[in-house]
N, C-alpha and C positions, 0 to 999 in steps of 0.2 A: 720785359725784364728790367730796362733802366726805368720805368717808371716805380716799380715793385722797389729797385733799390734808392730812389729818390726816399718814396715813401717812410724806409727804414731806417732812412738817415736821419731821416725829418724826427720821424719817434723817439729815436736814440738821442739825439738834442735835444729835445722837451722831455723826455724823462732824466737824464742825466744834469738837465739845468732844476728840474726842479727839487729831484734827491738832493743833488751836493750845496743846494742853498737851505736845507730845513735844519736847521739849529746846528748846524758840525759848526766847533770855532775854528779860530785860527786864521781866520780871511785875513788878508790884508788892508781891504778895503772892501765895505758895506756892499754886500750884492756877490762880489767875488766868491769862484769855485774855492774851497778851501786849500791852504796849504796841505801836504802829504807827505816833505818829504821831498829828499833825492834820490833816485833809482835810476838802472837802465830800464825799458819798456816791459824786456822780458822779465827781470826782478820782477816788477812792479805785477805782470801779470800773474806771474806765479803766485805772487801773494793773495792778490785776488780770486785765482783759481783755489785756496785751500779754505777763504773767506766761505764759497759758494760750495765747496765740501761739506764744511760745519752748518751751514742752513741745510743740506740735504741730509745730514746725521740730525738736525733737529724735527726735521719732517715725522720721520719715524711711524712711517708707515710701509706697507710693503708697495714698491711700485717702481720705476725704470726714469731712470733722467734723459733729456734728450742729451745729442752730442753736441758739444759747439764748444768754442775755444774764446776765450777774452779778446778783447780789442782794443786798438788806439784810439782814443777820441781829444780833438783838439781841448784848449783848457781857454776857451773865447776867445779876446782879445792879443792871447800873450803869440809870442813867436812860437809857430807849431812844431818848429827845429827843437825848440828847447824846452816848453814843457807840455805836457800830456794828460790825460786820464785814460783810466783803463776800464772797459765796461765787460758784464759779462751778462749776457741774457738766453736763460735757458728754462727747460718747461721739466715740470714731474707729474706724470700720466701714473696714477693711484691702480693698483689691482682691481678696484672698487672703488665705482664713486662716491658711496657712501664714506668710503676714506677719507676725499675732501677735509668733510668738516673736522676731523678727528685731527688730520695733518697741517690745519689752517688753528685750530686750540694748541697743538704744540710750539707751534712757533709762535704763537703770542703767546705764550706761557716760556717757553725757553729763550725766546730773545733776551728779552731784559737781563738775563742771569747770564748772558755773556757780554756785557755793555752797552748793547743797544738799546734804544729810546723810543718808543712807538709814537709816532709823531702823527698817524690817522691810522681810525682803525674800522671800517663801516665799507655800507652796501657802494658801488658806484650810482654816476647816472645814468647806466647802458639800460637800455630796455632788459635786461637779463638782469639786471641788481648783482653783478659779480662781486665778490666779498674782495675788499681792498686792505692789505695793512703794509703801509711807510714806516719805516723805522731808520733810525742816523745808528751808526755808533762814532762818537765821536775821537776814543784813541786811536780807531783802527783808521780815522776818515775816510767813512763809507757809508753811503746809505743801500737802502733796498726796496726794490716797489715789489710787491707780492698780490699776487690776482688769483682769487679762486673762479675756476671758471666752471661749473658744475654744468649749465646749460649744453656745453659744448661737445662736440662728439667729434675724439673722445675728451672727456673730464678732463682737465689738469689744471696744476697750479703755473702760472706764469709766474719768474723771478727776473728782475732785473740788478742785479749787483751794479755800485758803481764809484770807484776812489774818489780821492781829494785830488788835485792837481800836482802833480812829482812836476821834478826839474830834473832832467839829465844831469850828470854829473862831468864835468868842467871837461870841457874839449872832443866829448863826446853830441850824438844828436839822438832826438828821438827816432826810433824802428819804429815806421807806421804795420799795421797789420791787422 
């Protein structure tokens, strides 16, 4: 089990470093997670949570989200008391895998039209060629990594939601969770 949760951490670092660095502005300096904003953790996740609503109304296929709830993720270097990001990673299991592709053309076709930026959009290197599409948006400062995984049984798409870096608001500290 801790090795399973090392692993996950490890993921959720490398995907959350490389979303919140593809074209979002507002950094402060070159390389840094972008600014977000001041929020409490739970604000911040709720926002997130309706972010990853809106990508599953874009799906628009019939099929079942798994359960899972946002989380705190450090924001690198900074003091992890004071600021944050929130990630959210969940899967959408299609009635039909032929679904996939239909629900992978919606969301490249509906992201743009709600601010988002598809910033890759093609097969991976996995021996399975799983269809990848990255996308920022950068008012909401947020990116998203989307995996079609067709090979897999069962089918689904993997989503990774994930903010800009918030800062508690004054006297207050980040809720880890």
């Amino acid at each position: 089990m801790k090795r399973y949760l090392s692993a996950s951490a490890l993921l959720v670092s490398t995907v959350l470093t490389t979303l919140t660095g593809c074209g979002m502005t507002s950094s402060t300096e070159s390389g840094d997670v972008p600014s977000a904003g001041t929020s409490t953790s739970q604000d911040a996740a709720a926002e997130v949570q309706k972010m990853s609503s809106r990508l599953y109304d874009l799906i628009g296929v019939k099929g079942k989200a798994s359960e899972g709830s946002p989380g705190v993720q450090d924001c690198g270097d900074k003091d992890r008391e004071a600021y944050f990001r929130i990630f959210h990673k969940w899967s959408f299991y299609p009635a039909s895998a032929d679904d996939l592709d239909a629900a992978m053309q919606n969301l490249k076709e509906g992201l743009p039209k709600q601010g988002w930026k598809i910033v890759e959009y093609g097969p991976d290197n996995s021996a399975n060629e799983n269809l990848t599409l990255i996308a920022d948006n950068d008012e909401q400062k947020a990116g998203v990594h989307i995996t079609r995984m067709k090979k897999r049984n069962p089918p689904k798409l993997s989503l990774m939601l994930v903010s800009g870096c918030y800062q508690v608001p004054e006297g207050q500290q980040v809720e880890h969770f």
